[in-house]
C-alpha positions in Angstrom: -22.2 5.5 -3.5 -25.4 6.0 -1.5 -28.7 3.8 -1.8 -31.4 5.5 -2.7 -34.5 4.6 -0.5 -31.6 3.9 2.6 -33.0 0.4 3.3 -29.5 -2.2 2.2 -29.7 -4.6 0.3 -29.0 -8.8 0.0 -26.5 -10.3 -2.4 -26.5 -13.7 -2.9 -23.6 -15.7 -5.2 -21.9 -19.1 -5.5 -18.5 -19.3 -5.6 -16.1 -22.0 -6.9 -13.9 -23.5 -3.9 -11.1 -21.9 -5.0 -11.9 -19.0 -5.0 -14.1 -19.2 -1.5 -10.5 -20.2 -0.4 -9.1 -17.0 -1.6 -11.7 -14.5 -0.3 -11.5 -16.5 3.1 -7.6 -16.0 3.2 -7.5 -12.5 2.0 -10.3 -11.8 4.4 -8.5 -13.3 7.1 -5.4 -11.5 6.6 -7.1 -8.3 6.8 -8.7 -9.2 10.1 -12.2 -8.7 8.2 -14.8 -11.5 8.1 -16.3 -12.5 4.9 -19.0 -10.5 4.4 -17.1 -7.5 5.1 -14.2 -8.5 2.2 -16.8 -9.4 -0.2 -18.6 -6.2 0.4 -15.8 -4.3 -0.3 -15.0 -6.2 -3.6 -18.1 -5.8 -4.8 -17.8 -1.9 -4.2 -14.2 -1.5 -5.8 -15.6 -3.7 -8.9 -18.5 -1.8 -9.4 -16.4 1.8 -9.4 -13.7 0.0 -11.8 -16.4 -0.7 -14.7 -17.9 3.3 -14.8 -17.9 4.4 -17.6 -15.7 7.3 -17.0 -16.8 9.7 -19.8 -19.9 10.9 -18.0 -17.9 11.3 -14.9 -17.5 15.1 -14.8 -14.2 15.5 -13.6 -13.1 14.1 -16.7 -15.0 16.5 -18.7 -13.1 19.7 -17.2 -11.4 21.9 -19.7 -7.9 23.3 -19.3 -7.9 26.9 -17.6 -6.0 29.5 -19.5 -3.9 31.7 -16.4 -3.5 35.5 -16.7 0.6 34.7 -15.2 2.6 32.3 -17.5 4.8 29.9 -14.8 7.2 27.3 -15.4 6.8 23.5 -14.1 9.9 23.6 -12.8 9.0 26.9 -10.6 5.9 25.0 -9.3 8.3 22.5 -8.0 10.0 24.8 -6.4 7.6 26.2 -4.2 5.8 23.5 -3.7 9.1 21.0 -2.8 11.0 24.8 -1.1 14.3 24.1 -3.3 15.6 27.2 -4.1 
């Protein structure tokens, strides 16, 4: 995700002290500090609510081949069982 005039930003939230506790812990435990581990939730949170439809990966069409091969031949190369 890039920013668009390349100057970062400031969030600013409240949290219950539960769940400080939790972010604090988890944050700990992945030798990050706070600020680091909140970033990072923020980021995963914000990819998990896209709306996926205007996403074009998930627009591609299936691709009709020229050579008709069997899943199980794909596996075969790919994993070298003969």
């Amino acid at each position: 995700m890039g920013m668009t005039d390349g100057k970062k930003k400031v969030v600013q939230t409240e949290l219950e002290p539960g769940d400080y506790e939790t972010l604090l812990s988890l944050a700990k435990s992945k030798n990050m500090t706070i600020k680091e581990a909140a970033r990072q939730a923020l980021r995963w949170w914000s990819a998990s609510v896209i709306d996926l439809t205007e996403d074009p990966l998930f627009r591609l069409k299936p691709i009709e081949f020229k050579v008709k091969i069997r899943s199980d031949e794909i596996e075969a190369f790919l994993y070298r069982r003969k």
